[in-house]
N, C-alpha and C positions, 0 to 999 in steps of 0.2 A: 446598514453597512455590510457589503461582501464581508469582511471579515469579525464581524459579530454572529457567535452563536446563541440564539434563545432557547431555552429551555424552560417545560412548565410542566410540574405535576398536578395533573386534574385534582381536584378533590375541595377537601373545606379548605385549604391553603396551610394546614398546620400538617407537617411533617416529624419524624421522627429525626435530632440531629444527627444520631449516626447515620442515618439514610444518605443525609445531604455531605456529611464529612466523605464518608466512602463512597459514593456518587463522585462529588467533585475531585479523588483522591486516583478513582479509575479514568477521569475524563484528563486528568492532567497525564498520567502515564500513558494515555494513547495520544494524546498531544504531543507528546516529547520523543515518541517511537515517531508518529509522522514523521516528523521535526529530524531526527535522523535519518532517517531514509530517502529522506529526501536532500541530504548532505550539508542541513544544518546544522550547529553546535548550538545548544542550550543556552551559550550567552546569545544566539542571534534574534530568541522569541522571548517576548512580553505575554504572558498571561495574566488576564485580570479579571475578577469575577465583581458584577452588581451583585450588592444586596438585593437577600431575596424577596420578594415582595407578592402575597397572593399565590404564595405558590411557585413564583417563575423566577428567573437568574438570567442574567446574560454572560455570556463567555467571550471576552476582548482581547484579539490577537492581533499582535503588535511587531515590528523588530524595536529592539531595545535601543537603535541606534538611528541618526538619521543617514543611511546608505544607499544610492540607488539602487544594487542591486541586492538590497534587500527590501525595499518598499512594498513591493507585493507578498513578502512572505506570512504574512497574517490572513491572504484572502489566500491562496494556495494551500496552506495549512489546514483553514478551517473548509472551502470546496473538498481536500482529500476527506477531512472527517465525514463531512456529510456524507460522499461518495462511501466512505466503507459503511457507514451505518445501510443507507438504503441497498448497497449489495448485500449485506448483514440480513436482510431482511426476506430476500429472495431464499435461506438458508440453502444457501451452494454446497453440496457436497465434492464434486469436481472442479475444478476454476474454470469459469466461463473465461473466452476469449475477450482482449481486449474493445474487438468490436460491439462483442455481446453487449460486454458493459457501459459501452459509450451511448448504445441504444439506452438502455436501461436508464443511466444520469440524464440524458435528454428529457426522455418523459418525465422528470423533477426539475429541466429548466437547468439542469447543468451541461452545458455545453464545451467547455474548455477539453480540448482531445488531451492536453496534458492527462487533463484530471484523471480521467479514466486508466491512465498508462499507471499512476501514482497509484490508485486501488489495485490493479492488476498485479503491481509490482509488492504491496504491503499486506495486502486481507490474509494471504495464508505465507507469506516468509517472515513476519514480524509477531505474530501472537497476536496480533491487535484483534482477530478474531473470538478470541479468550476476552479480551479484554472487555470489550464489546456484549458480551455475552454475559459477561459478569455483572457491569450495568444496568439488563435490563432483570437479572436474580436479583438485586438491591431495588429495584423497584417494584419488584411482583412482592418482596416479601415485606412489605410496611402498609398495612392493611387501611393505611389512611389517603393512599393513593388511588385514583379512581383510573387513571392512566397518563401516556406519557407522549409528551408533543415537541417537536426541534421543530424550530427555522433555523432558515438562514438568510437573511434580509429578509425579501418578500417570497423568498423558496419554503413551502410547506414537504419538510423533508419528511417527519413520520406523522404521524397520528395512532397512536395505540390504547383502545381502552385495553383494562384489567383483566379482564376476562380471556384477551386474545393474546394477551402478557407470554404466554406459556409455551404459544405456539413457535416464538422465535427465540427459545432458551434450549440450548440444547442440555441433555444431562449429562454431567461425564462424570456421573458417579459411579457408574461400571466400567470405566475406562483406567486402566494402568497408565496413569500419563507421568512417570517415572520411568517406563520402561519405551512408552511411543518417544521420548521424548531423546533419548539416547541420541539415536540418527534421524534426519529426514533428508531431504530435498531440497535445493531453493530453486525456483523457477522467476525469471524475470527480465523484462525488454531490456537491452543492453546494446551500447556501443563499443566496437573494440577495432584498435587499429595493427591493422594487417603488418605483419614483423617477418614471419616467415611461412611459407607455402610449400602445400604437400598435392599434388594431384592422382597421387599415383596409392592402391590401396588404402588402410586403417590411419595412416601415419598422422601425428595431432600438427596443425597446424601453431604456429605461434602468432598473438598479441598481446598491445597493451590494452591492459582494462583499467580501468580509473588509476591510470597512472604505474602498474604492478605488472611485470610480464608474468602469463599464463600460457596454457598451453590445452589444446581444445581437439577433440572429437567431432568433424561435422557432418552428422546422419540425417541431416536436408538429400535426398534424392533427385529430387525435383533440381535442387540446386547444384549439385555436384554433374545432374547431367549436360549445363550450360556453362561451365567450366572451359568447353572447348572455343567457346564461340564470345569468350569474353574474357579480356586484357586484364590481370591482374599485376600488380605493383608493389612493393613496400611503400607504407602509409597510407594505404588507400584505408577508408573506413566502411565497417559492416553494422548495420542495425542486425539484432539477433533476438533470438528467445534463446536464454543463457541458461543451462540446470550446473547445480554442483550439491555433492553431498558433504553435509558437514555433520559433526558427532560431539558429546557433550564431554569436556572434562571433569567430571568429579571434582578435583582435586584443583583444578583451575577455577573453576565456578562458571564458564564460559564455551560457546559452542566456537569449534574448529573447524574453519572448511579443508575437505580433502583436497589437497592442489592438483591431483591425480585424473580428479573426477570430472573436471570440465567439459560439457557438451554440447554444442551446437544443434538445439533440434529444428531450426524454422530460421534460413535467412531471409528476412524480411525487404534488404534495400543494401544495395550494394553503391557506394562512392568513392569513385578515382580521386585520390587527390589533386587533381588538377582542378577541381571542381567544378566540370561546365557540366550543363546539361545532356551534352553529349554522352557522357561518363558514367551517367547514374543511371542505376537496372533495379526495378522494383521487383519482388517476385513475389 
């Protein structure tokens, strides 16, 4: 089933249970971060774990309800996992492009273009990269494990002996991640609908974005120089690559994005609301 995850640690089949508690304990908190990013709430996902058996488990992902449009949210969930694992795996230090990575899930039989936007938009705004990383420290350090193998139905997502364990852990034991962790960046595909227009120098343009008006920087070149040559509107909608910075409260326990910092670096697809084909400018 698309939305069954298998998982199997090589070895004699007897495990360490801490291994398997904090194993399952990190799989569930990067299930629940997809799970929000993807504009789910906690009550809309079923997770369920088989007993383990010879070593392996399966991971069953559900909505807890019967809703059409939540019926697919257990193979979307588990496709995003797969997808950040096997990008996990390429250890990205820059974010590949979403095309990059659509190539990349192909070659594993994942095909869904969603999917790859879902990775693009989660591996480095969500932690899930930590997260992910921490999984495979919990299994390099239980010396009964020979190594570590995921599907996803008949998808052969990793295959890792022990020995190669090492090479996709990064260390961040020389890393200030109290002080990296302060401020960063979020980078990620976005829709936003056109409210107010600026054509003329710096000036931030206005939209709404999931529903919130914001207020935007657009350093597309390419894009601002077709500006002349194409009808813009209220309500017309933009596909974007969105950055904003946000910063950590102490004292709230929670990161703040800066409302200030809004950026348009990459218009991707521009649509009139009239919505004919006539209207729509890919760039």
């Amino acid at each position: 089933m698309e939305n069954e995850i298998k998982i199997k640690f090589n070895g004699s089949g007897n495990i360490k249970i801490q291994t398997l508690t904090d194993f399952l304990n990190k799989y569930e908190d990067l299930l629940y971060q997809i799970n929000n990013k993807l504009g789910y709430t906690p009550e809309d996902l079923l997770i369920e774990v088989s007993p383990p058996a010879n070593g392996s488990f399966k991971i069953n992902l559900s909505p807890k309800y019967e809703n059409a449009l939540l019926k697919t949210v257990g193979t979307i969930v588990a496709s995003t996992l797969s997808g950040l694992i096997v990008y996990h795996m390429t250890k990205p230090i820059k974010p590949a492009t979403t095309n990059e990575i659509e190539m990349l899930l192909e070659e594993k039989g994942i095909t869904d273009k969603e999917i790859s936007k879902n990775v693009y938009n989660i591996y480095h705004n969500s932690g899930a990269n930590q997260t992910i990383n921490q999984t495979f420290q919990i299994v390099d350090s239980d010396e009964k494990i020979t190594g570590l193998k995921i599907q996803q139905d008949s998808l052969n997502i990793i295959d890792i002996p022990k020995d190669k364990m090492k090479e996709y852990i990064t260390d961040t034991s020389s890393i200030d991640l109290t002080k990296a962790a302060k401020e960063d960046n979020l980078t990620e595909e976005a829709i936003l609908i056109v409210k107010t227009i600026h054509f003329e120098g710096n000036a931030k343009w206005a939209f709404i974005y999931r529903g919130y008006p914001i207020k935007a920087i657009v350093k597309d070149k390419e894009f601002l120089q077709k500006l002349s040559s194409e009808a813009f509107r209220k309500g017309d909608t933009m596909k974007v690559i969105l950055t904003r910075k946000r910063h950590f409260d102490e004292e709230l326990g929670t990161y703040l994005v800066d409302q200030s910092s809004y950026v348009i670096e990459k218009v991707l697809e521009h649509t009139s609301k009239t919505d004919s084909s006539q209207n729509k400018l890919d760039f």
